[in-house]
N, C-alpha and C positions, 0 to 999 in steps of 0.2 A: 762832324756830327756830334751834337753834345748827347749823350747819355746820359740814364741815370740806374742808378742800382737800389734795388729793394728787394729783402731775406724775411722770405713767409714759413710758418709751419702750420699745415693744416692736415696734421693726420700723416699716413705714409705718403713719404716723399716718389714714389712711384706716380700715385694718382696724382698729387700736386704738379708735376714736372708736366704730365700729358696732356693735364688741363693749360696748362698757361705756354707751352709750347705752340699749342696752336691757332693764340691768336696773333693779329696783326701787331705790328709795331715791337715787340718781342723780338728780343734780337739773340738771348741767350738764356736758358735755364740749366742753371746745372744744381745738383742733387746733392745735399750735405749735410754738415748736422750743426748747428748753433745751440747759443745760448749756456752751455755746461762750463765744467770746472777743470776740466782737463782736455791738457794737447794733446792733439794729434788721436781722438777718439776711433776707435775700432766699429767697424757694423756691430760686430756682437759685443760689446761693450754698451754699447748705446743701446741696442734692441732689447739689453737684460734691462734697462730701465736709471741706472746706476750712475752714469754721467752728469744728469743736468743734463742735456744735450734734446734737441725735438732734430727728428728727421726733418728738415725743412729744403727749402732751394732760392736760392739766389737767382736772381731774374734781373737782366739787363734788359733795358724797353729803352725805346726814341720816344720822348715825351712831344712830338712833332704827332708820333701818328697816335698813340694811343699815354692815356694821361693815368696817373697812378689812380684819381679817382676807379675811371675805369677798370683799374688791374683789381681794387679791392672791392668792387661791386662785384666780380665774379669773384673773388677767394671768398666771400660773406655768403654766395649763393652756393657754392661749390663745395664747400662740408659742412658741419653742424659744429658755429660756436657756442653754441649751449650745452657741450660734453664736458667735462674734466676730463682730461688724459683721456680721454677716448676718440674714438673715429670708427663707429660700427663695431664688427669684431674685434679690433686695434685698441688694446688696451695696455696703458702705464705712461708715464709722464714726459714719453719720446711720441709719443702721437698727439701728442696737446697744442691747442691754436695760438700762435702766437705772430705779430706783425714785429720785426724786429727793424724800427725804423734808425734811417743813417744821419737826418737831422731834421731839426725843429719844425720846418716845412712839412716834411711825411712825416710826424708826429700828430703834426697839424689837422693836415687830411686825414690821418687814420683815427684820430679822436673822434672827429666830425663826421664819418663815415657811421664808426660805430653809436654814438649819442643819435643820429636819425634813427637807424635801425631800431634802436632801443625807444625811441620818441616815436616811432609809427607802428611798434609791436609787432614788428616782422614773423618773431619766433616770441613761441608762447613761455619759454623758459629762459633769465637772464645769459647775455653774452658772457662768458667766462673767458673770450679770447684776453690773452696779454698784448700788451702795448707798452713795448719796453725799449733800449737802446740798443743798436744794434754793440755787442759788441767783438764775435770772434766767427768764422766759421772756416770749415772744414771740409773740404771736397769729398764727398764719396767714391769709393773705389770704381771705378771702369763699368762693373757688370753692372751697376744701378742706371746708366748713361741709357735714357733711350727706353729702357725695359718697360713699359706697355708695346711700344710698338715694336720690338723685336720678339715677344712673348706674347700675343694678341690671345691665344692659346691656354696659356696658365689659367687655370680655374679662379686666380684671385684674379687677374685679367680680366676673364670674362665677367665673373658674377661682382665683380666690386668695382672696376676702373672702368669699364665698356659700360654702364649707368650712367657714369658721371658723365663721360664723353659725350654720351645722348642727352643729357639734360643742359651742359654748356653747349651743345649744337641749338637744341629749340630755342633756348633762353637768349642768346648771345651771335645765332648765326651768320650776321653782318659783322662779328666783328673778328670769325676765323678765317685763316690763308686759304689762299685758293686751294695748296695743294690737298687742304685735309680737307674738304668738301664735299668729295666723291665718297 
């Protein structure tokens, strides 16, 4: 099976992960931090802002079932690239949107993603998302793995990741795993 990998930041990588874990063709999302200046970045390093670094995740997909257009039609509908360093309450320059593509190809598509968007005035404030090279990332430690749905309960759960969840279900429902359906 040929793969392909593409490293999104859209806000905290908590909501990011939950969203894109559960559609089809997604073979893998794990939770980390790109784009910054230094190795080997710490949660709390990166969360005071200080890095360079956005919480983002790395996503493994089968281009057979699901096409990266597809994956950046939901990351466009699924936070607001019209924020600077923001995502809601998540504010500083580790929650900022950004597509960190691996080569010319998904440079390609995420250009042309975003220029429609911008060409049919989707959002009434310009896109701020970046469109840059991918170049480093960094796995997040263990407890980030999963955390919406081992935490369903946390109040940032509910009132901020359990929304998104319900609006990537109506918007996008033919294109979630059986298992997250019910």
């Amino acid at each position: 099976m040929n793969t392909e990998i593409i490293t999104l930041a859209g806000g905290c990588f908590w909501c990011t992960e939950a969203i894109f874990k559960r559609l089809k063709g997604i073979l893998s999302v794990t939770p980390g931090y790109a784009g910054g200046t230094i190795k080997n970045p710490s949660y709390e390093r990166v969360s005071a802002g200080k890095t360079g670094h956005t919480e983002s995740i790395q996503i493994e997909f089968d281009p057979k079932i699901i096409t990266l257009e597809k994956i950046l039609e939901v990351f466009w509908h699924t936070h607001n690239p019209t924020t600077l360093n923001q995502q809601g309450a998540d504010i500083g320059p580790q929650y900022r949107s950004v597509i960190f593509y691996a080569n010319e190809k998904q440079k390609e598509i995420a250009l042309k993603s975003k220029n429609l968007l911008e060409k049919e005035r989707v959002y009434k404030d310009k896109i701020v998302t970046e469109i840059t090279p991918f170049i480093n990332f960094y796995k997040a430690g263990a407890y980030h793995e999963d955390y919406y749905d081992k935490n369903r309960d946390y109040p940032y759960c509910t009132y901020i990741i359990t929304p998104k969840i319900q609006k990537l279900m109506l918007n996008f429902g033919k294109e979630i795993k059986e298992e997250y359906k019910s």
